[in-house]
NUMAR-15524 format. One record per residue (C-alpha): residue in three letters; x, y, z. Coordinates in nm, 3 decimals, padded with zeros to 5 digits. Each point is the difference from the previous one (the first is absolute). Layout:
residues N
<r 'ALA'; <X; Y; Z>>
...
This chain:
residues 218
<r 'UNK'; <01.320; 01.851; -01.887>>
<r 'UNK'; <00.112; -00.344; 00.084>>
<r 'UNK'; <-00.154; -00.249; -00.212>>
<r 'UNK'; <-00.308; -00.222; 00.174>>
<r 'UNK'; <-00.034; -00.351; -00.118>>
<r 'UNK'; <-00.299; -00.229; 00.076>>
<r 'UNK'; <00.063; -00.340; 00.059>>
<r 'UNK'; <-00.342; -00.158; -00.127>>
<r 'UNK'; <00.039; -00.343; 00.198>>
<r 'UNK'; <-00.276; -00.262; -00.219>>
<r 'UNK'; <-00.042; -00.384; -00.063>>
<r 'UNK'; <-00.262; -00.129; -00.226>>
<r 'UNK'; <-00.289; 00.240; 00.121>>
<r 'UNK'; <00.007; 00.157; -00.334>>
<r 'UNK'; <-00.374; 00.191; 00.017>>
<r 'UNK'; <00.037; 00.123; 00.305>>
<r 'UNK'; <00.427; 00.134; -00.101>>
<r 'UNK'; <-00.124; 00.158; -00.341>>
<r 'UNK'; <-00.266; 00.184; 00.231>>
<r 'UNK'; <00.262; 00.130; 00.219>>
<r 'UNK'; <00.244; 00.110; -00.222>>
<r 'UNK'; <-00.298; 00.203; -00.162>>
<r 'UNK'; <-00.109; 00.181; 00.289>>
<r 'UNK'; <00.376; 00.102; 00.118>>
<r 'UNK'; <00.031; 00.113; -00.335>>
<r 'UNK'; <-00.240; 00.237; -00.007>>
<r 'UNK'; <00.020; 00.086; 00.374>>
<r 'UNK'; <00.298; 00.015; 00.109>>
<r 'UNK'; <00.237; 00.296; -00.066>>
<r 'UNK'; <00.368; 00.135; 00.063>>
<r 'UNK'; <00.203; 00.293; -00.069>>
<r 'UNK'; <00.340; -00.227; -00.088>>
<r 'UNK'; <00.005; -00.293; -00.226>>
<r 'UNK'; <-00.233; -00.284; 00.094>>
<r 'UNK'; <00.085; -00.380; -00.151>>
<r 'UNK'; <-00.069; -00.328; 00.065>>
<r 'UNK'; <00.094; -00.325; 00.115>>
<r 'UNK'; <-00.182; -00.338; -00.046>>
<r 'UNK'; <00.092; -00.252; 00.267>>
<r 'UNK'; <-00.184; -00.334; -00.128>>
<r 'UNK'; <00.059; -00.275; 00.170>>
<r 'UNK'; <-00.032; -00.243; -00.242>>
<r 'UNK'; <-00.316; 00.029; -00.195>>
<r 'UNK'; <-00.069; -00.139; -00.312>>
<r 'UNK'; <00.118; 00.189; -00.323>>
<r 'UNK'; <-00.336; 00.066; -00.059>>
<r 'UNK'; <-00.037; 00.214; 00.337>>
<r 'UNK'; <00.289; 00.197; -00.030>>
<r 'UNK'; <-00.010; 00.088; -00.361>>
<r 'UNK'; <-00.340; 00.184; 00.038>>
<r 'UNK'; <00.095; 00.182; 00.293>>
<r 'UNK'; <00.349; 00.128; -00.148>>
<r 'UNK'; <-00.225; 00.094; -00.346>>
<r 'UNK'; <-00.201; 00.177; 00.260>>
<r 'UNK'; <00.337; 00.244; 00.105>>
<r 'UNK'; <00.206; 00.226; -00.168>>
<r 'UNK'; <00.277; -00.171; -00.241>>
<r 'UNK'; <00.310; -00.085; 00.170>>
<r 'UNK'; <-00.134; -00.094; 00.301>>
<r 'UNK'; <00.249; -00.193; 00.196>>
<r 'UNK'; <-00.180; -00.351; 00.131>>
<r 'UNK'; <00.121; -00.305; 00.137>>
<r 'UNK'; <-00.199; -00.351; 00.004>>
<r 'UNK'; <00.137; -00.245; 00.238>>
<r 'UNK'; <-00.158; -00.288; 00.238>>
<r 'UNK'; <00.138; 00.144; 00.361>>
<r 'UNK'; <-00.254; 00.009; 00.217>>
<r 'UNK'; <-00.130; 00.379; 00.199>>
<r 'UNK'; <00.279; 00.077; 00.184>>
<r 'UNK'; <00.257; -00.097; -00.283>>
<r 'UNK'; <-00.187; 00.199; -00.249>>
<r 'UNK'; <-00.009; 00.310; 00.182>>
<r 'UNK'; <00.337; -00.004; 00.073>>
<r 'UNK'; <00.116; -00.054; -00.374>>
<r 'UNK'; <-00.203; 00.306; -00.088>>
<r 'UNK'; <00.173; 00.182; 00.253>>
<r 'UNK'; <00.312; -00.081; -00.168>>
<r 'UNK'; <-00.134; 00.030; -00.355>>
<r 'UNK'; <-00.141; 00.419; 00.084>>
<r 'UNK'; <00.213; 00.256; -00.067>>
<r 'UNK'; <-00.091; 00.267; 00.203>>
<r 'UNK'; <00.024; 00.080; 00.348>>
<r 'UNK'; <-00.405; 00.071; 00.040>>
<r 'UNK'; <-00.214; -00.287; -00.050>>
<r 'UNK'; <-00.380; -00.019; -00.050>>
<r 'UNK'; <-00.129; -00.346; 00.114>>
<r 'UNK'; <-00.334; -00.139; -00.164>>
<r 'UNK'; <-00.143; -00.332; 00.011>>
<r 'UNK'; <-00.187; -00.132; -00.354>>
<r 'UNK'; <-00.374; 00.053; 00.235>>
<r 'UNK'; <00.044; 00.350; 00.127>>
<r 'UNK'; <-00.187; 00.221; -00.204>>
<r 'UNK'; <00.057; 00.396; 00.028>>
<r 'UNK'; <-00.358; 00.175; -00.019>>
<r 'UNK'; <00.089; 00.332; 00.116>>
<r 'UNK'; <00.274; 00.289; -00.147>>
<r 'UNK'; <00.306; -00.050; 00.204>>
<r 'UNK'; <00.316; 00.181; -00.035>>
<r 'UNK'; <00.355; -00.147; 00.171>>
<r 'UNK'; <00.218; 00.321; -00.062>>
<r 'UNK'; <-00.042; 00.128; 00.312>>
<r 'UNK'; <00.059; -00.357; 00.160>>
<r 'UNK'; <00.290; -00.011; -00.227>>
<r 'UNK'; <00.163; 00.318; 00.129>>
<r 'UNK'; <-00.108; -00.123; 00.338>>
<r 'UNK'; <00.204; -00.330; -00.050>>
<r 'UNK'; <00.320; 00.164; -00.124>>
<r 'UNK'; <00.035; 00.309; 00.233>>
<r 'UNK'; <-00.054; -00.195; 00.319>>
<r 'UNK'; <00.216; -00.301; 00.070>>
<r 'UNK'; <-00.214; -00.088; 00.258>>
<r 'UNK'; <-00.274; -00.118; -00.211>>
<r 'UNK'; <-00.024; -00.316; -00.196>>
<r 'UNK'; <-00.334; -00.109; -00.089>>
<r 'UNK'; <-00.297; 00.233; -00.092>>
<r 'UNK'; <-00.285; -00.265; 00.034>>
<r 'UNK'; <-00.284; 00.055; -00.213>>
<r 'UNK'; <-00.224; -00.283; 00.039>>
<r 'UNK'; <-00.274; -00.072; 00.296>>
<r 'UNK'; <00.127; 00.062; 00.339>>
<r 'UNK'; <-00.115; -00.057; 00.377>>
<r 'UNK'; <-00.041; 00.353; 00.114>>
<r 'UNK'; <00.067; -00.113; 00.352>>
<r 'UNK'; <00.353; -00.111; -00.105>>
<r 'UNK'; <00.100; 00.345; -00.052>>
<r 'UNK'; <00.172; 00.257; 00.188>>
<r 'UNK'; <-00.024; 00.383; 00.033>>
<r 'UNK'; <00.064; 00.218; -00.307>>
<r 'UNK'; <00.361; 00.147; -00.019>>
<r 'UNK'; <00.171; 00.157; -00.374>>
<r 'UNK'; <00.239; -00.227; -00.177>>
<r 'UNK'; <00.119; 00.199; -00.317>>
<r 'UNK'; <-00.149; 00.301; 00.082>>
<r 'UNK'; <-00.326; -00.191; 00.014>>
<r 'UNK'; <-00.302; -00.135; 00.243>>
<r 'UNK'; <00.003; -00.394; 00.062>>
<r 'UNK'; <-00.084; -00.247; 00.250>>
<r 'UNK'; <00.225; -00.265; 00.136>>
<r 'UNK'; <-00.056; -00.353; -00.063>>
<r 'UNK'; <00.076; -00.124; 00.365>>
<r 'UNK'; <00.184; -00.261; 00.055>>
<r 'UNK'; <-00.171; -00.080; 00.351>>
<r 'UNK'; <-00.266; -00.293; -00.103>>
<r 'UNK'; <-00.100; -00.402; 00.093>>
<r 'UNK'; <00.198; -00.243; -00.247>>
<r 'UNK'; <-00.365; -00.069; -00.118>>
<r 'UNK'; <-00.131; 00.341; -00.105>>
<r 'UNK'; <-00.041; 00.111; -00.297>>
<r 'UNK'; <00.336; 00.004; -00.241>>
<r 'UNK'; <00.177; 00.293; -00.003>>
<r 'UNK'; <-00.064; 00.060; -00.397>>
<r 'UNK'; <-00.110; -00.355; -00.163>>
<r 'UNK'; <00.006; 00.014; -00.336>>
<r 'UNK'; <-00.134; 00.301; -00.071>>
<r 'UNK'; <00.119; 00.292; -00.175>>
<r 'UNK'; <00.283; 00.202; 00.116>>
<r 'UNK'; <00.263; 00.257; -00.132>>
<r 'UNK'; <00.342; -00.070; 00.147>>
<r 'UNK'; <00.374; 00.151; 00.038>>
<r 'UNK'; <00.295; -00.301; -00.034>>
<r 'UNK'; <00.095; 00.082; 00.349>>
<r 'UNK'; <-00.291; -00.233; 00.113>>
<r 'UNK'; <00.168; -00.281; -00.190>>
<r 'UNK'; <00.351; 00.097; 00.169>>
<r 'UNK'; <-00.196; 00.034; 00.374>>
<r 'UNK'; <-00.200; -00.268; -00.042>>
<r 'UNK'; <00.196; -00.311; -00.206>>
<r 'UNK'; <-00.184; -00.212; -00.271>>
<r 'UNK'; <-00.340; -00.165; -00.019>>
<r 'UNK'; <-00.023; -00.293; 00.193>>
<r 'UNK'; <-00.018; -00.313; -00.297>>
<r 'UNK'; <-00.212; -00.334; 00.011>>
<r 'UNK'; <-00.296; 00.116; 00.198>>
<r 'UNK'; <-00.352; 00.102; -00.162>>
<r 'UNK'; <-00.038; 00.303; -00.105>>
<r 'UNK'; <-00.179; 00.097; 00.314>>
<r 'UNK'; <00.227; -00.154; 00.263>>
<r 'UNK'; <00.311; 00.186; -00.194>>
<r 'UNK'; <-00.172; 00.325; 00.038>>
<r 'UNK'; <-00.072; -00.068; 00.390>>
<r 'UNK'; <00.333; -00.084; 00.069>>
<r 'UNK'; <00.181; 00.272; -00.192>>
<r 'UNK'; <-00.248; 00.253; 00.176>>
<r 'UNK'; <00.192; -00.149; 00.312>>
<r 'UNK'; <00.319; 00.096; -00.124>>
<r 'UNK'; <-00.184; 00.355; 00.014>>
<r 'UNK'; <-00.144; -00.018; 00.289>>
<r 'UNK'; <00.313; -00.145; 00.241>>
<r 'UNK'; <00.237; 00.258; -00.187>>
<r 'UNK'; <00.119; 00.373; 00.043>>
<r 'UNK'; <00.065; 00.079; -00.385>>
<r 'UNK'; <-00.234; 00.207; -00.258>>
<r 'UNK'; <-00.327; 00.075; 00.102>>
<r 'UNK'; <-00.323; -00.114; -00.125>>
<r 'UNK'; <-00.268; 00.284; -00.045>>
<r 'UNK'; <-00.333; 00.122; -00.143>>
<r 'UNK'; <-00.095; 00.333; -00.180>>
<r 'UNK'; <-00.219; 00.228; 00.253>>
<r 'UNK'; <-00.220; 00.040; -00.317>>
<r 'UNK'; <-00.027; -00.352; -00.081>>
<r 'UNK'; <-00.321; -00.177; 00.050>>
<r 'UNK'; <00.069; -00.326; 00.280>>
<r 'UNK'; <-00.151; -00.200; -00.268>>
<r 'UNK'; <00.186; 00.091; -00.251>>
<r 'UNK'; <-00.096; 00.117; -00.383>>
<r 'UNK'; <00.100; -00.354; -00.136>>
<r 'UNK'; <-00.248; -00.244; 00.004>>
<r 'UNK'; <00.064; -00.409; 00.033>>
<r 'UNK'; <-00.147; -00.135; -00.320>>
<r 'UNK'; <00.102; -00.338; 00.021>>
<r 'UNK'; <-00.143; -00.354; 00.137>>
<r 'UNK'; <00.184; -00.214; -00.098>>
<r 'UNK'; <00.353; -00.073; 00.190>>
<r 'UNK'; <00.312; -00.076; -00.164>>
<r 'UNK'; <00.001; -00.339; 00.194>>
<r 'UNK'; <-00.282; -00.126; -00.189>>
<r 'UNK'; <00.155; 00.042; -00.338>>
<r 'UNK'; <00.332; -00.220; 00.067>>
């Protein structure tokens, strides 16, 4: 199977990354090879050596001042893989949750490219319809400029054809502002869709343990 790599995105929050990286250990599983990828942007030494003690050795990191959008597009450079696992250092996985059948999902049907696994509106979705062989909902594209983002920052398992649809990050914004606009690139384009397991709880099985923004910590 093709390998997944998760792109742990962190920056000083050092608690609340060692708790996440805990909790996706122990819950999250896949039938292929699963590694990681530690986009820091920046932190102290002191951060980002107790998170990569807290992953397998080898681990592939980088630790550079860039800013959201920057960061997230270096990591996209730095994985290896065509399937990506995105996870924030303040989304903790309490619940089992398996990708392989999101990963088959995301390889046999080019018309997929994000699997969105975080909190979603249910009202922003459309009717179920098999992608892969499988039942998911739409994320439609057909909402204000002020709703709710398309995916914020919250987890998702993706295919590189989102990348190729959907360009870079947007760079020098906060990380909330980059998110809104790139879910814009989504939502005025015609590329990969964005959709949500029929199984899948709309809130989720990760839950937001964090308080304290990356802003603050500059």
């Amino acid at each position: 199977m093709e390998p997944i790599t998760i792109i742990l995105q962190t920056f000083q929050r050092t608690d609340y990354a060692l708790a996440t990286i805990a909790a996706a250990k122990r819950n999250l599983h896949y039938g292929g090879p699963l590694r990681w990828y530690v986009a820091d942007d920046g932190s102290k030494s002191e951060h980002w050596f107790k998170v990569m003690n807290a992953l397998d050795e080898g681990t592939e990191f980088h630790s550079v001042r860039r800013g959201y959008g920057a960061n997230s597009n270096a990591a996209w450079d730095a994985a290896k893989s065509d399937l990506t696992f995105w996870l924030e250092d303040d989304w903790e996985l309490r619940a089992p949750l398996d990708l392989t059948p999101h990963a088959y999902a995301l390889m046999d049907d080019d018309r997929l490219g994000m699997i969105r696994l975080g909190y979603i509106d249910p009202a922003r979705l459309e009717p179920l319809a098999l992608f892969g062989g499988r039942p998911y909902h739409t994320m439609s594209r057909e909402w204000p400029d002020n709703a709710f983002y398309a995916f914020t920052g919250h987890p998702s398992l993706r295919h590189r054809r989102y990348r190729e649809a959907y360009g870079d990050y947007p760079t020098g914004h906060s990380p909330g502002d980059t998110e809104l606009y790139y879910a814009y690139q989504y939502r005025i384009g015609e590329g990969p869709l964005i959709v949500w397991p029929e199984e899948y709880p709309s809130g989720g099985l990760f839950a937001h343990i964090g308080s304290v923004k990356t802003e603050t910590m500059l």
